[in-house]
VEXFINU-656015 format. One line per 3 residues: number of its first residue (from 1); their letters; for each residue x, y, z of N, C-alpha, C. Coordinates in nm, 4 decimals, decimal comma. Example, Ala and Ser with C-alpha at 12.3 -4.5 7.8 and 13.67 -1.06 7.14 Angstrom:
REM residues 2
1 = AS = 1,3190/-0,5690/0,7800/1,2300/-0,4500/0,7800/1,3200/-0,3300/0,7800 ~ 1,2850/-0,2250/0,7080/1,3670/-0,1060/0,7140/1,2900/0,0030/0,7870 $
***
This chain:
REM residues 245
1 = XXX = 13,5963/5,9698/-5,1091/13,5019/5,9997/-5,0018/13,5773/6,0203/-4,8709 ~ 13,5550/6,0840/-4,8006/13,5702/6,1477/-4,6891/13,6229/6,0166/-4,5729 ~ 13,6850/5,9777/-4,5015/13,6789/5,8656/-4,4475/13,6068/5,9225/-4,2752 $
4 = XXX = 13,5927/6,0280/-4,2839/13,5075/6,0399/-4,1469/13,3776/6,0446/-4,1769 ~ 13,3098/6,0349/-4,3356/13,1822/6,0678/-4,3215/13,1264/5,9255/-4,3439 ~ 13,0620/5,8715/-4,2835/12,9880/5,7618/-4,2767/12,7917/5,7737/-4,2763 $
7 = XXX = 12,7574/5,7122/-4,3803/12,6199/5,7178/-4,4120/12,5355/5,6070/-4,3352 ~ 12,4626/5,6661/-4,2621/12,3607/5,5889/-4,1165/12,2100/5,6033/-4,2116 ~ 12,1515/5,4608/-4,2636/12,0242/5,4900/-4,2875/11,9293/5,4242/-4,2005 $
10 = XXX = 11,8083/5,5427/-4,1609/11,7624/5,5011/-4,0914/11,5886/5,4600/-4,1179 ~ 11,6009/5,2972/-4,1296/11,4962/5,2449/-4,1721/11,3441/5,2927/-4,0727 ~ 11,3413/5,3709/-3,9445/11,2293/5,4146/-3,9155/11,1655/5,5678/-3,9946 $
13 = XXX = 11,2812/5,6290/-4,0545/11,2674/5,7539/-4,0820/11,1347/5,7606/-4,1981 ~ 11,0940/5,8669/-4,2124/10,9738/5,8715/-4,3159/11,0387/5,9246/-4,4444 ~ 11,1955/6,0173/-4,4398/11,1972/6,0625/-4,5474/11,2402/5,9897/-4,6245 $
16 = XXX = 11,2967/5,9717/-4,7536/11,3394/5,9202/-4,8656/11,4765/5,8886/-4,8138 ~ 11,5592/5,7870/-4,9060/11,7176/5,7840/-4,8827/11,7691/5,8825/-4,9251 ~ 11,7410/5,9600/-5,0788/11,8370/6,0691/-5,0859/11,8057/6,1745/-5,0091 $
19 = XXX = 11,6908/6,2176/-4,9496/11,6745/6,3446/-4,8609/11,7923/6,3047/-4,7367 ~ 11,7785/6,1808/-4,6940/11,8926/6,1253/-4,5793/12,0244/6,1509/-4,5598 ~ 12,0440/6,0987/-4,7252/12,1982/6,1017/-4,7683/12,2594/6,2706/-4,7610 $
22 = XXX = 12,1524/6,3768/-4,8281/12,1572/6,4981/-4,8303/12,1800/6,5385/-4,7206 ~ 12,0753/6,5331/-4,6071/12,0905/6,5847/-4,4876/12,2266/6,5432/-4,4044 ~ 12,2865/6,4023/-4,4153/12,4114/6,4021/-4,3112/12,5050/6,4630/-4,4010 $
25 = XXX = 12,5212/6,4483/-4,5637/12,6339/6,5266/-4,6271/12,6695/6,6789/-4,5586 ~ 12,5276/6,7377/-4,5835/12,5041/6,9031/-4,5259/12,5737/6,9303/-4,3433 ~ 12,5248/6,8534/-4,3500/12,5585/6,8143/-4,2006/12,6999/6,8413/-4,1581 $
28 = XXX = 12,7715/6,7208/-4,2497/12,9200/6,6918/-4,2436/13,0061/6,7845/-4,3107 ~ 12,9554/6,8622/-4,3946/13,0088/6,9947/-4,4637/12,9997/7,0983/-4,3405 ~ 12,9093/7,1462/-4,2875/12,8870/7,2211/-4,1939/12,9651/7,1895/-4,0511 $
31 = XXX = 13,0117/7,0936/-4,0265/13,0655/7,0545/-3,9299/13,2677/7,0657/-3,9727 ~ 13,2769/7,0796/-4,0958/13,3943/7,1040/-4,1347/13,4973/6,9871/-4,2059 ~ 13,3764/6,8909/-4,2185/13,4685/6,6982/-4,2470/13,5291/6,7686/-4,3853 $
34 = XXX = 13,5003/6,8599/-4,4713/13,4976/6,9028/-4,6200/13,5739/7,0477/-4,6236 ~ 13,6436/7,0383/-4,7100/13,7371/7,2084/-4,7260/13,6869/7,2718/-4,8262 ~ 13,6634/7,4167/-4,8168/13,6049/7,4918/-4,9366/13,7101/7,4601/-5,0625 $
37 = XXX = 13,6306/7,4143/-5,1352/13,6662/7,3650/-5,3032/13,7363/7,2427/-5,3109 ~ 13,7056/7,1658/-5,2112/13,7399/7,0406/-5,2276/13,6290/6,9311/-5,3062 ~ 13,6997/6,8538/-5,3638/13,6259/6,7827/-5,4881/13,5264/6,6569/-5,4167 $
40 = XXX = 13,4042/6,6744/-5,4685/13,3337/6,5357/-5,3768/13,3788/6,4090/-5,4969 ~ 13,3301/6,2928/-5,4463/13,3244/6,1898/-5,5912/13,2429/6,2323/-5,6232 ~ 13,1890/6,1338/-5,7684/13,1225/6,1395/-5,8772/13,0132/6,0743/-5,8115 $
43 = XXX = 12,9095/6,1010/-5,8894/12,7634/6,0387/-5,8282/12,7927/5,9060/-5,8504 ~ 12,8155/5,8585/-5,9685/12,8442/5,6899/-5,9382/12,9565/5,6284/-5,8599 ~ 13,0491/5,7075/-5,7966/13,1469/5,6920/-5,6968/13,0807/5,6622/-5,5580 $
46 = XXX = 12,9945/5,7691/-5,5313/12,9461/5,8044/-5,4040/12,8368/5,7009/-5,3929 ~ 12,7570/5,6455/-5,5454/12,6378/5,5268/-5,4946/12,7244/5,4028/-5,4395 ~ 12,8483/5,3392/-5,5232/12,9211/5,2704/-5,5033/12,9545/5,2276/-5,3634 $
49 = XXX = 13,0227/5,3320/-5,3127/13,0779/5,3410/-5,1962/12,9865/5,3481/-5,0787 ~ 12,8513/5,4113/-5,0582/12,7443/5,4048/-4,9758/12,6505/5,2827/-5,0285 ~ 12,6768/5,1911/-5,1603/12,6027/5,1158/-5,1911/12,4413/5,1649/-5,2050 $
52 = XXX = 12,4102/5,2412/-5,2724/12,3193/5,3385/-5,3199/12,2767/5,2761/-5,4549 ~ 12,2023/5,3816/-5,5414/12,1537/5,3640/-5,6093/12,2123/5,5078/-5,6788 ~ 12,2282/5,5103/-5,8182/12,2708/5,6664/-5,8951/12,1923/5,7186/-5,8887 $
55 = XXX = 12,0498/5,6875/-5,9056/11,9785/5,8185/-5,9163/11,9141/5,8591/-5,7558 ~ 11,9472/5,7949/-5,6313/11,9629/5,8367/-5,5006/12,0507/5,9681/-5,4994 ~ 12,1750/5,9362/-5,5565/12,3119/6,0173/-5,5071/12,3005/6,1540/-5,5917 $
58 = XXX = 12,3002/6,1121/-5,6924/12,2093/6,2146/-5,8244/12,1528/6,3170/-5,7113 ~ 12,0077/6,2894/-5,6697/11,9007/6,3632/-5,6172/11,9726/6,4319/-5,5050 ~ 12,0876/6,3635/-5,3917/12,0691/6,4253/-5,2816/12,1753/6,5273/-5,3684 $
61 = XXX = 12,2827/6,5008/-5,4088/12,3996/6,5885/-5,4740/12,2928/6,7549/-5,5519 ~ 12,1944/6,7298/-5,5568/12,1226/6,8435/-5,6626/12,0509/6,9178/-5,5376 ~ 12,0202/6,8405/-5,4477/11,9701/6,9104/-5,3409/12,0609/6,9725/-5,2488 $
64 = XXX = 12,1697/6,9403/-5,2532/12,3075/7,0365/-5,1861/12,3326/7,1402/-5,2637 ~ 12,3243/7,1634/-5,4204/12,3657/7,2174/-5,5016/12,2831/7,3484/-5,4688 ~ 12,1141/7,3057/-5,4509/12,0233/7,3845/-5,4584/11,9805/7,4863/-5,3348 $
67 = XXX = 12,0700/7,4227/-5,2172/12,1177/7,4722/-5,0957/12,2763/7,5724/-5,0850 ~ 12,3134/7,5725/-5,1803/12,4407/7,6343/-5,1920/12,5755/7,5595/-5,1102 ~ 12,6162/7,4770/-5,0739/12,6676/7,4227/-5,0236/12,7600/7,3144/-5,0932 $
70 = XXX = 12,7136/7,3021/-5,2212/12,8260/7,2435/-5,3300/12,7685/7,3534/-5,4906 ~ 12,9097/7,3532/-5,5239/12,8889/7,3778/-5,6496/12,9459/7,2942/-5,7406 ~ 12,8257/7,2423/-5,8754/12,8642/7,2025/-6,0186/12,9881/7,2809/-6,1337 $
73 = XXX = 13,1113/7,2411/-6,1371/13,1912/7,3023/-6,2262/13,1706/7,1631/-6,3542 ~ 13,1557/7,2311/-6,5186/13,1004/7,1682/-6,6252/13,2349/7,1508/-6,6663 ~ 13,2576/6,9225/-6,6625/13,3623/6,8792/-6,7003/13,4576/6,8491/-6,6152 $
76 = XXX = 13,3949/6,9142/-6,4534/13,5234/6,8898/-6,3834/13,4452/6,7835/-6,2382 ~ 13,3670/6,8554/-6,2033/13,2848/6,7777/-6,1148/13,2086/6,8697/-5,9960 ~ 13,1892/6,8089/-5,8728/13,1178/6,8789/-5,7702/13,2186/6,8730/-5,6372 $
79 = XXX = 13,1951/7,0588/-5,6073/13,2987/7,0866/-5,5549/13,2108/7,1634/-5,3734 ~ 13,2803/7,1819/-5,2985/13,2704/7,2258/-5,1783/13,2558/7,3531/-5,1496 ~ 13,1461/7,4544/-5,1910/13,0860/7,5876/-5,2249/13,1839/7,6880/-5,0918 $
82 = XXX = 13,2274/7,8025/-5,1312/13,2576/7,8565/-5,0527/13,1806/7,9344/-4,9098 ~ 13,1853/7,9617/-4,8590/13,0772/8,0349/-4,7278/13,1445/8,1419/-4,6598 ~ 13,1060/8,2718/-4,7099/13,1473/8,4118/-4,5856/13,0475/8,4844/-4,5139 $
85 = XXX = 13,1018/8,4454/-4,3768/13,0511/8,5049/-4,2603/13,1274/8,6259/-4,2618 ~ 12,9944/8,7610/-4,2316/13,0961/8,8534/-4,2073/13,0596/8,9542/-4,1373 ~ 13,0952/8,9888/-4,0290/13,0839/9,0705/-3,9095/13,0193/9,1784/-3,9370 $
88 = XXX = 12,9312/9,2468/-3,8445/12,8640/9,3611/-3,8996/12,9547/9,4653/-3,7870 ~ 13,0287/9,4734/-3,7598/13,1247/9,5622/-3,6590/13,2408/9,6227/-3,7103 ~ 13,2555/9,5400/-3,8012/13,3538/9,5710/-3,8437/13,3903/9,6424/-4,0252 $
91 = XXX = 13,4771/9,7137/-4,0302/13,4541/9,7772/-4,1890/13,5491/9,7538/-4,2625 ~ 13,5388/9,6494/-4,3499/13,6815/9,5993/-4,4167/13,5680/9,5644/-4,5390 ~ 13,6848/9,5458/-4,6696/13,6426/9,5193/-4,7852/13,6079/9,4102/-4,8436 $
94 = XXX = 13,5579/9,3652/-4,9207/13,5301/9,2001/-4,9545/13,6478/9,1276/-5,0117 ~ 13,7525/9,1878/-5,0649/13,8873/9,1281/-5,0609/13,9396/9,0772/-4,9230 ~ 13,9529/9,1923/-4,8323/14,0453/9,1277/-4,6867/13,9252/9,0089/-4,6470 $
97 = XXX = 13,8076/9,0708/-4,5843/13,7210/8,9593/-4,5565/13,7791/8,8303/-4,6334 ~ 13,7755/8,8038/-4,7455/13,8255/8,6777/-4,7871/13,9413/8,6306/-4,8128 ~ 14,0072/8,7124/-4,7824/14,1675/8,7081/-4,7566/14,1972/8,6275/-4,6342 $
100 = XXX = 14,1635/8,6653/-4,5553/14,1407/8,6369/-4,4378/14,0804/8,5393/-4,3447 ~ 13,9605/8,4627/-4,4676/13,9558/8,3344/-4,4452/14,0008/8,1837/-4,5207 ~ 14,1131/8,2651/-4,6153/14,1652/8,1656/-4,6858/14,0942/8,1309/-4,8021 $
103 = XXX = 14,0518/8,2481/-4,8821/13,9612/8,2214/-5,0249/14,0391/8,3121/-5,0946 ~ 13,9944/8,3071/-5,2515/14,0848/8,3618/-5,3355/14,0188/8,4453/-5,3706 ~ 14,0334/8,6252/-5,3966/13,9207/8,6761/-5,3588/13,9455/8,7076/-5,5145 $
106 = XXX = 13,7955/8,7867/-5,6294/13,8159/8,7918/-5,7515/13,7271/8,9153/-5,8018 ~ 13,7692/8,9381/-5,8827/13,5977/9,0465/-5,9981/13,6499/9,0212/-6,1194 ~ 13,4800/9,0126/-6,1519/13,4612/9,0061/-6,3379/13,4052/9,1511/-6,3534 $
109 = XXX = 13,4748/9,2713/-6,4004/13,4284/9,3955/-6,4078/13,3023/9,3986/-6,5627 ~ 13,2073/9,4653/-6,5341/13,1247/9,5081/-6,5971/13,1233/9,6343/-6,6731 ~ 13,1822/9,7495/-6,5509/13,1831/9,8854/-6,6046/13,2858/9,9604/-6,5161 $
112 = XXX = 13,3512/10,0366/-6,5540/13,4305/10,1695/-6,4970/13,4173/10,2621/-6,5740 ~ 13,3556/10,3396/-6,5347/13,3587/10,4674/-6,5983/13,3102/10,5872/-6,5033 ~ 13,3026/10,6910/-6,6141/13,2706/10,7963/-6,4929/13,1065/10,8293/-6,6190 $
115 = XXX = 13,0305/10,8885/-6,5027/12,9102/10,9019/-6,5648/12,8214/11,0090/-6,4529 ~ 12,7526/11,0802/-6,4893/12,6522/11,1787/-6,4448/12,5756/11,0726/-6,3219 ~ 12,6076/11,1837/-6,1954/12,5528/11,1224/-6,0943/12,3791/11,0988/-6,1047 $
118 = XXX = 12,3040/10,9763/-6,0596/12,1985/10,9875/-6,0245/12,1423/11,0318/-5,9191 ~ 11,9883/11,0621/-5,9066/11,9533/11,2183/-5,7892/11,9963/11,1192/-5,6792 ~ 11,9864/10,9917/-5,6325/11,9856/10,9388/-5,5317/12,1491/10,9460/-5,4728 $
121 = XXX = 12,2140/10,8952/-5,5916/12,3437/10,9609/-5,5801/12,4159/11,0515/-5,5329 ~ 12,3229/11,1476/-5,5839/12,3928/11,3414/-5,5273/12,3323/11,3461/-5,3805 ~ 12,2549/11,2674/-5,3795/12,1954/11,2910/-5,2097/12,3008/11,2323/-5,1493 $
124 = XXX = 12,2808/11,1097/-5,1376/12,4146/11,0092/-5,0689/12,5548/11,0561/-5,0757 ~ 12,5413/11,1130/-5,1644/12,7011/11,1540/-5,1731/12,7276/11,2852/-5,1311 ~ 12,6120/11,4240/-5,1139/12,6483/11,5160/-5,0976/12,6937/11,6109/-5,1990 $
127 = XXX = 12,6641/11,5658/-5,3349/12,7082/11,6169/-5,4697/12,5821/11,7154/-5,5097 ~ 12,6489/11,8223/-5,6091/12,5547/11,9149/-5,6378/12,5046/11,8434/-5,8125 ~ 12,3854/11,8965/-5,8257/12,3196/11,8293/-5,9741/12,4260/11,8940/-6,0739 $
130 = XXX = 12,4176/11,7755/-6,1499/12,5293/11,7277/-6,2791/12,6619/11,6851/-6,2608 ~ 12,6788/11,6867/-6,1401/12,8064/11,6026/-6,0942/12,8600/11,4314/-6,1271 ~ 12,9565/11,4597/-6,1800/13,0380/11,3714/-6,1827/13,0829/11,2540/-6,0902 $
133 = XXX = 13,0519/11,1286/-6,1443/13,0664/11,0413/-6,0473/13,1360/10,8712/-6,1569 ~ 13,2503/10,8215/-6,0481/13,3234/10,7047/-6,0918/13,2550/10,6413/-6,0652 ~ 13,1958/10,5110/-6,1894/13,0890/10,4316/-6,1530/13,1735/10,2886/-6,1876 $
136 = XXX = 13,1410/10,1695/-6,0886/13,2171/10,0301/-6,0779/13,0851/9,9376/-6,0786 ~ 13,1258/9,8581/-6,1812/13,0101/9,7294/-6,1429/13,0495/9,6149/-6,1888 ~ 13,0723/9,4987/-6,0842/13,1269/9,3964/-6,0789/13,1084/9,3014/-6,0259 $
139 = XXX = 13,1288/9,1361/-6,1102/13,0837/9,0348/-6,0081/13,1954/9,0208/-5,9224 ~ 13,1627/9,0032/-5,8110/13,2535/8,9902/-5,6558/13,2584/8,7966/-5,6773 ~ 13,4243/8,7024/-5,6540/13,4113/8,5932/-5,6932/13,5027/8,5775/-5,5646 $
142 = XXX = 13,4534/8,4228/-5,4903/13,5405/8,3578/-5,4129/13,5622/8,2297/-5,4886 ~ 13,7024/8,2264/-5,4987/13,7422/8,1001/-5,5299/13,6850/8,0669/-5,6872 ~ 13,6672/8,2059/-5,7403/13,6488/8,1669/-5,8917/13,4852/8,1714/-5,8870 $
145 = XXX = 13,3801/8,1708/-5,7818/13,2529/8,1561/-5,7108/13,1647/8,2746/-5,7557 ~ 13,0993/8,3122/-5,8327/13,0515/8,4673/-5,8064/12,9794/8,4457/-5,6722 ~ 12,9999/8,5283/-5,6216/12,9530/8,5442/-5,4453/12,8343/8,6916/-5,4495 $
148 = XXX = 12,8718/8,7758/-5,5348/12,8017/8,8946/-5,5353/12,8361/8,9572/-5,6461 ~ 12,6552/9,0348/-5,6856/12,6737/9,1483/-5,8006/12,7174/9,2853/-5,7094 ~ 12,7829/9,3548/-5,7548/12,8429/9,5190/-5,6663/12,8699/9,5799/-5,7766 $
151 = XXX = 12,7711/9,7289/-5,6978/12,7894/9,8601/-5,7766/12,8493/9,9585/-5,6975 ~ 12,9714/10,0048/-5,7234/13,0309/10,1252/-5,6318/13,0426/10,2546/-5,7318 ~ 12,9534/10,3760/-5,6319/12,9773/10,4724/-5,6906/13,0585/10,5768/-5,5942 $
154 = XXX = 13,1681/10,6712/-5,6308/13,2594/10,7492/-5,5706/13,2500/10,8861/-5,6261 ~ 13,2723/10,9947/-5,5974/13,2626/11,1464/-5,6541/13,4395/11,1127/-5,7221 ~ 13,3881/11,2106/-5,8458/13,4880/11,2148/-5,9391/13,5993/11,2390/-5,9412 $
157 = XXX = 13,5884/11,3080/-5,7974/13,6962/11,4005/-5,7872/13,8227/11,3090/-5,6744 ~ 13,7314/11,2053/-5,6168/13,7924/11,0990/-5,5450/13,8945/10,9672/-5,6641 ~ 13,7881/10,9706/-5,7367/13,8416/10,8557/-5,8179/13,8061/10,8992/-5,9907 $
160 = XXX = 13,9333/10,9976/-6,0396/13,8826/11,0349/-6,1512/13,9574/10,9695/-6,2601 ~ 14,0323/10,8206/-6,2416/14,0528/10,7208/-6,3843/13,9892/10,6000/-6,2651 ~ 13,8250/10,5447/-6,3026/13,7621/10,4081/-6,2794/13,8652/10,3520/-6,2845 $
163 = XXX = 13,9196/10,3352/-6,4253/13,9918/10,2040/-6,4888/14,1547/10,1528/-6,4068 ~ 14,1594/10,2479/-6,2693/14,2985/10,2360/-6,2296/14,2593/10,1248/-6,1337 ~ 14,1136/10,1382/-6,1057/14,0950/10,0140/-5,9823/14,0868/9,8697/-6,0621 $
166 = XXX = 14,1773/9,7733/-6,0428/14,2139/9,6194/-6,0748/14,1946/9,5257/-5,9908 ~ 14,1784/9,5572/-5,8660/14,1232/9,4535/-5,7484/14,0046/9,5451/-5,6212 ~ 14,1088/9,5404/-5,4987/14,0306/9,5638/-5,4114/13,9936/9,7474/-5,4195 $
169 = XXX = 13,9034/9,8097/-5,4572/13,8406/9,9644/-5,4255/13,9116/10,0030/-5,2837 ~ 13,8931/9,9341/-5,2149/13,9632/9,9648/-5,0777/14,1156/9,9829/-5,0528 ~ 14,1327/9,8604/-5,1047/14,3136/9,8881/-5,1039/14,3524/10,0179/-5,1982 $
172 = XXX = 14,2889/10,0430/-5,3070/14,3097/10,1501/-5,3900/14,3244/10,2883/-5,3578 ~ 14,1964/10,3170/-5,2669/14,1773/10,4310/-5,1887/14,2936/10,4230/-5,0835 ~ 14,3043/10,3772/-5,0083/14,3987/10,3799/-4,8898/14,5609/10,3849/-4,9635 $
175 = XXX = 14,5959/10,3809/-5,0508/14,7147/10,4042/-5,1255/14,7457/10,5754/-5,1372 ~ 14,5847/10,6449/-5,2021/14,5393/10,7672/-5,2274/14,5389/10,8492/-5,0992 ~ 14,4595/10,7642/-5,0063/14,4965/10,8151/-4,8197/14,3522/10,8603/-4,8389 $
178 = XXX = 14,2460/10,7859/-4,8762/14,1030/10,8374/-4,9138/14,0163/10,7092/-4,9006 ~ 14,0319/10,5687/-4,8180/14,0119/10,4886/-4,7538/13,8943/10,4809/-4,6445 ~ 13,7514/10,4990/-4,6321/13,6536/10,5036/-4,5359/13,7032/10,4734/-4,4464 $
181 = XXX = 13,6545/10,5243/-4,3019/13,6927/10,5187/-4,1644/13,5787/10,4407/-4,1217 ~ 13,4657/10,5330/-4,1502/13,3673/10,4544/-4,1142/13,2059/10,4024/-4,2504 ~ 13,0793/10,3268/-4,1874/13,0079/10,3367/-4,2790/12,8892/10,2799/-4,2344 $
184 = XXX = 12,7748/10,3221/-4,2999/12,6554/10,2907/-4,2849/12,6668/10,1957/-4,3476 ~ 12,5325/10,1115/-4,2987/12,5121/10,0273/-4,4336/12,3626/9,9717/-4,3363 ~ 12,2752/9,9261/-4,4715/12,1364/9,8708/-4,4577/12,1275/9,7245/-4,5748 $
187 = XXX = 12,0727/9,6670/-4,4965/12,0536/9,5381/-4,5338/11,8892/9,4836/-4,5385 ~ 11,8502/9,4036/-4,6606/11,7186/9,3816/-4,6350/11,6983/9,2468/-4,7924 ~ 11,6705/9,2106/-4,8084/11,6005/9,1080/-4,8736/11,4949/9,1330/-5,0027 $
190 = XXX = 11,5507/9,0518/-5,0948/11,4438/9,1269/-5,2456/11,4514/8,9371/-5,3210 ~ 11,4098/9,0034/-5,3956/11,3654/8,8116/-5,4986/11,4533/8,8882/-5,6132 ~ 11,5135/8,8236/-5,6927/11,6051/8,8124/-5,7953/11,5059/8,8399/-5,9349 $
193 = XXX = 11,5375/8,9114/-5,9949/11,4386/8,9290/-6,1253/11,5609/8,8964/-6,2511 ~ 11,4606/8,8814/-6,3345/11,6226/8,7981/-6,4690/11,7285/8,8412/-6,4611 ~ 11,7378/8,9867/-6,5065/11,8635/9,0433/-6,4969/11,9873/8,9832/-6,3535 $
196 = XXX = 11,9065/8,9966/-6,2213/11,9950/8,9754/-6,1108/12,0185/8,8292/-6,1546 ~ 11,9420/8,7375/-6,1511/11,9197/8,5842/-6,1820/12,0087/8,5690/-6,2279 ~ 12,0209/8,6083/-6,3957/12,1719/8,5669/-6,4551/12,3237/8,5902/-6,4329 $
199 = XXX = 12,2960/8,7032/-6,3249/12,4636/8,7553/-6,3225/12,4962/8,6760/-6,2108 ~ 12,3990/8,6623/-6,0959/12,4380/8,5639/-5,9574/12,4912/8,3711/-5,9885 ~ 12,4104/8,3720/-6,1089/12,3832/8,2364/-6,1575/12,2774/8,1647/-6,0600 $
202 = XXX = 12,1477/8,2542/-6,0500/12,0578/8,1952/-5,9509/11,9050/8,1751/-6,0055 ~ 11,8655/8,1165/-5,9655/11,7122/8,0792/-5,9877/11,6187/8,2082/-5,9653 ~ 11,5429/8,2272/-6,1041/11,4353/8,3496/-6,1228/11,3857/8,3335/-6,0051 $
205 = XXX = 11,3660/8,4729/-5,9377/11,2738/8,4859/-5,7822/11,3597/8,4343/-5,6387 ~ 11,5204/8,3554/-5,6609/11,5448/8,4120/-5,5850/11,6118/8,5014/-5,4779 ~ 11,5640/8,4343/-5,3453/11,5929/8,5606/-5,2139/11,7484/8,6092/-5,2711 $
208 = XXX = 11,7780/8,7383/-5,2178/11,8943/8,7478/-5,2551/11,8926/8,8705/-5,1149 ~ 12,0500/8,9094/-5,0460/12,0463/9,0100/-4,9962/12,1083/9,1257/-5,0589 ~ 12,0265/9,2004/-5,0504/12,0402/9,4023/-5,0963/12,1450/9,4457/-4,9895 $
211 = XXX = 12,2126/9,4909/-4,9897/12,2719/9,5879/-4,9287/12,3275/9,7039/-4,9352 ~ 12,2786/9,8213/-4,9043/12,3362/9,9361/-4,9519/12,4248/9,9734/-4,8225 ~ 12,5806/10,0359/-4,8820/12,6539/10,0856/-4,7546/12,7152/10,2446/-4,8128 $
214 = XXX = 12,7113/10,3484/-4,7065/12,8115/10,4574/-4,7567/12,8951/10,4931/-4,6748 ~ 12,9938/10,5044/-4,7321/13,1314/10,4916/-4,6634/13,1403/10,6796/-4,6584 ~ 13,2608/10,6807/-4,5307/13,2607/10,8185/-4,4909/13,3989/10,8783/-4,4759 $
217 = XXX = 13,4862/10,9175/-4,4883/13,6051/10,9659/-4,4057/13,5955/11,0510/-4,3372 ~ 13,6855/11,0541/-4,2237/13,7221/11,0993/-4,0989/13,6858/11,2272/-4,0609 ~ 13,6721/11,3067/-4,1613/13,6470/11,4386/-4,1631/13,4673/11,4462/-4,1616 $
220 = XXX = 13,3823/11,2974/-4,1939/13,2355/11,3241/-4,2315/13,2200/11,3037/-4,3758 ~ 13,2609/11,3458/-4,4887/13,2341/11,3599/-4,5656/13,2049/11,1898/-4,6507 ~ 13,0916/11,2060/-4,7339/13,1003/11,0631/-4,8112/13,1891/11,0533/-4,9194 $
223 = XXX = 13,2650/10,9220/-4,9390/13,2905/10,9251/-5,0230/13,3024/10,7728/-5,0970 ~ 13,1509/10,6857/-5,0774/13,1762/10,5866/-5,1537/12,9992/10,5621/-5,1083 ~ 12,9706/10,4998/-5,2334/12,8031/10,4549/-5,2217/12,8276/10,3187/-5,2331 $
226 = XXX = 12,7668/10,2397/-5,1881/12,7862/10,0727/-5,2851/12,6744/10,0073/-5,2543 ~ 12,5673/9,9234/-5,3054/12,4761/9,8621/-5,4105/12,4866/9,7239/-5,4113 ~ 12,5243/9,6278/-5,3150/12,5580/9,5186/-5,3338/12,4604/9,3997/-5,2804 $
229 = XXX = 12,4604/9,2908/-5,4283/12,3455/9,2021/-5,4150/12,4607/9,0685/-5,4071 ~ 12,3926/8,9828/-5,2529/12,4540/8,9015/-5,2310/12,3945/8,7830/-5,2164 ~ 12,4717/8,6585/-5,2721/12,3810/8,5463/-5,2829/12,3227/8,4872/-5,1198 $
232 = XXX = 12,2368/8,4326/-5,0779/12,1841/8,4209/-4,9694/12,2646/8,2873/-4,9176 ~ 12,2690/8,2395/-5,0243/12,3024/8,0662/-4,9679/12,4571/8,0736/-4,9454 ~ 12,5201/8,1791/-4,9238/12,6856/8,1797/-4,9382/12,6945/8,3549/-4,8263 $
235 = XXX = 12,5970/8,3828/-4,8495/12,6594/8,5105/-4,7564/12,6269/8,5034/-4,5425 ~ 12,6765/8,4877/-4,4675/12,5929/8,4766/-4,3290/12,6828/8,6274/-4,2521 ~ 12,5789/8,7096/-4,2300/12,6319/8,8193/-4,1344/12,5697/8,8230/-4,0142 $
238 = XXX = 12,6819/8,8211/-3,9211/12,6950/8,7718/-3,8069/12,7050/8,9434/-3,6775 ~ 12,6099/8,9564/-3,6083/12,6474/9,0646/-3,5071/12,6410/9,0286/-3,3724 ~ 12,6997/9,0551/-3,2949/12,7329/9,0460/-3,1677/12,6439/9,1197/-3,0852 $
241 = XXX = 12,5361/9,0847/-2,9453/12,4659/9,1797/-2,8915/12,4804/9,1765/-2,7725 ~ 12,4853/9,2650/-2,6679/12,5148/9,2481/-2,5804/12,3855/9,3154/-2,4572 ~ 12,3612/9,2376/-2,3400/12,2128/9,3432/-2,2796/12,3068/9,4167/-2,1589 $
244 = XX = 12,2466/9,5139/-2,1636/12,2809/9,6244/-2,0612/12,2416/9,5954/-1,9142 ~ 12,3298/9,6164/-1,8622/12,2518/9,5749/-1,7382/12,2799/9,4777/-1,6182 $
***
């Protein structure tokens, strides 16, 4: 246990002890007492030591879990969930982003291939019907974490072997000298239906963020679509506003 985190119960409060225990843990995670993927004790460690009860520590530990803020690894224990904040100003890939804050950035690939663009596709992309398009779909992992499902689609002619991309799409392109300059992107909120559910490892229905972005090079032209569903309890995007005046 943490030797700065100290458990204050407070006998006027109305809520329960484990909602208590939950709330200063969250607290003390958020404040930084805890390092991403650092190991908590064991629930009977943590009753011990706060002089608790197991099925107190039990409850609040499931209610952090259910907040995203710890994750359950099976056999090993409960660990310190990763968290990326990530600038809406700026256009970098989900590798550097987590490069960059000291996470290990990962994908479990699903698909590379090349496959007949869809109409939404040829719009976004500027492609004429029956065109050819490199299709990527992959879980996005911090720290071993799936963090996000992502679908990237590219014209064929940009990326015509899928199977050469092994990590970052971004670093790949910029090797090629075909690297987005700039990019749209829209963001908005949907509920998780089975399919999303199982690949996020999240609870049927839920929130999850959508984001669609298309990337552009310098010249205007598109040349990257991407499709990306991000877990809510692990993703925070952050913009800067400023008033005129």
């Amino acid at each position: 246990m943490s030797e700065q985190f100290q458990f204050k119960v407070d006998p006027l409060a109305a809520s329960p002890l484990y909602l208590q225990l939950a709330q200063q843990l969250a607290q003390a995670i958020r404040n930084g007492q805890y390092q991403t993927d650092e190991a908590l004790p064991s629930e009977r460690m943590l009753a011990e030591t706060l002089d608790l009860s197991r099925v107190t520590a039990r409850k609040a530990i499931d209610r952090l879990v259910a907040q995203g803020l710890i994750v359950r690894r099976r056999g090993s224990g409960n660990y310190i969930a990763p968290k990326l904040e990530q600038p809406l100003s700026r256009l970098t890939s989900f590798s550097e982003e987590l490069q960059q804050r000291g996470f290990k950035p990962g994908s479990r690939w699903l698909t590379r291939e090349l496959t007949p663009a869809a109409a939404d596709e040829q719009l976004s992309l500027g492609l004429g019907k029956g065109a050819q398009v490199a299709r990527l779909e992959r879980l996005r992992l911090a720290d071993a974490v799936v963090m996000a499902y992502e679908v990237s689609v590219l014209p064929a002619s940009t990326l015509p072997a899928p199977q050469a991309v092994e990590a970052s799409l971004y670093g790949y392109l910029a090797l090629t000298g075909q690297a987005p300059q700039r990019a749209v992107q829209h963001i908005r909120a949907l509920n998780a239906d089975a399919k999303l559910a199982a690949l996020l490892e999240v609870p049927l229905g839920q929130a999850v963020l959508f984001i669609t972005r298309v990337g552009y090079l310098a010249s205007g032209q598109a040349i990257e679509l991407t499709h990306s569903y991000c877990r809510s309890d692990y993703y925070d995007f952050v913009a800067e506003m400023r008033r005129e005046g």
